[in-house]
N, C-alpha and C positions, 0 to 999 in steps of 0.2 A: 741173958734175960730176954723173953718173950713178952712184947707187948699187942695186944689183939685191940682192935678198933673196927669198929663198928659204923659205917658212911653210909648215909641217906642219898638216895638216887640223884636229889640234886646236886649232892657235892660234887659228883661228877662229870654233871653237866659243863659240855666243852674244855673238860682237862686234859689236853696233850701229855708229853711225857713228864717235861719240865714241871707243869703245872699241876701234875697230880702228887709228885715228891712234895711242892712246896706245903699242899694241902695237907700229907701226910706231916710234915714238920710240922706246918703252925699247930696242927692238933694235939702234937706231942709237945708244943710249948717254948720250941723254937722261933729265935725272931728270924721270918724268913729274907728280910731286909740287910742282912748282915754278908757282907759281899764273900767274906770266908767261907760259908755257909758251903758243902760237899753232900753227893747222896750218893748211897755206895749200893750198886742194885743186885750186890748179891744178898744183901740182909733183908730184904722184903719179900715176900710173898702176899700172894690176893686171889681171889674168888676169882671163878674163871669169865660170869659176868660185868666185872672190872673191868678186864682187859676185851672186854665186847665192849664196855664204854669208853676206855684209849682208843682203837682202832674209829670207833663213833665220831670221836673228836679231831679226829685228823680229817674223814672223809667231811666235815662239814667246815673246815680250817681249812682244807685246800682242794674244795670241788670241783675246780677245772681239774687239775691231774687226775682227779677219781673220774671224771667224767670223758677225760680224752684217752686215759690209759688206767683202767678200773682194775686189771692183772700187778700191770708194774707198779702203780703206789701202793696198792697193797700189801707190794712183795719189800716195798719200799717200808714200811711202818711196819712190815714184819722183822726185818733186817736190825732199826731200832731197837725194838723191843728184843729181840734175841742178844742184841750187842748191850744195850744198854738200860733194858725193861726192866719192872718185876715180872717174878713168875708165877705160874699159875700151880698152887695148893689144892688141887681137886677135893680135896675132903672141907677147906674152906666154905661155909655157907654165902650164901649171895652177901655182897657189899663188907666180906670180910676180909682185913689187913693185918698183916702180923708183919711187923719188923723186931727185928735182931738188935740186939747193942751193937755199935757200931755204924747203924743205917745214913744216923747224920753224922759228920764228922765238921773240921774249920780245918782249911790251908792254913799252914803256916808261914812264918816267912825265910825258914830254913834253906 
């Protein structure tokens, strides 16, 4: 099942990785306080001005490294986002998200 969501500019204001999943949980209704709480970032996809706003949020979260070495943190929060990002849907309209069942999951204690 495909769920599409739809974020206003400000949602993203200063959302790093972590920060932009919890967004996408509480939206979907998840309590994001729940320390089980998992995001599996092959079920999501986003707009590719999203992840213009991830990368946004990192260079203003750690502007000494963007400003001593502006190459290597970027290859740094590219690394993230390839290891453990959403990806980019080109056909996606601006501030659009789609998750998969399965996006959130909870650890067990198995």
């Amino acid at each position: 099942m495909i769920n599409k969501r739809e974020l206003q500019e400000d949602d993203l204001k200063g959302k790093t990785l972590v920060k932009f999943y919890e967004l996408i949980a509480a939206k979907l209704g998840y309590d994001i306080s729940d320390e089980n709480i998992r995001y599996d970032c092959t079920k999501i996809l986003i707009a590719n001005n999203i992840q213009d706003g991830i990368y946004e949020a990192y260079r203003k979260e750690f502007p000494k490294e963007f400003e001593q070495s502006p190459r290597d943190a970027e290859c740094q929060v590219t690394m993230i986002l390839a290891a453990s990002g959403p990806k980019v849907k080109k056909e996606l309209p601006d501030y659009m998200v789609e998750t998969l069942e399965g996006f959130v999951t909870f650890k067990t204690n198995n």
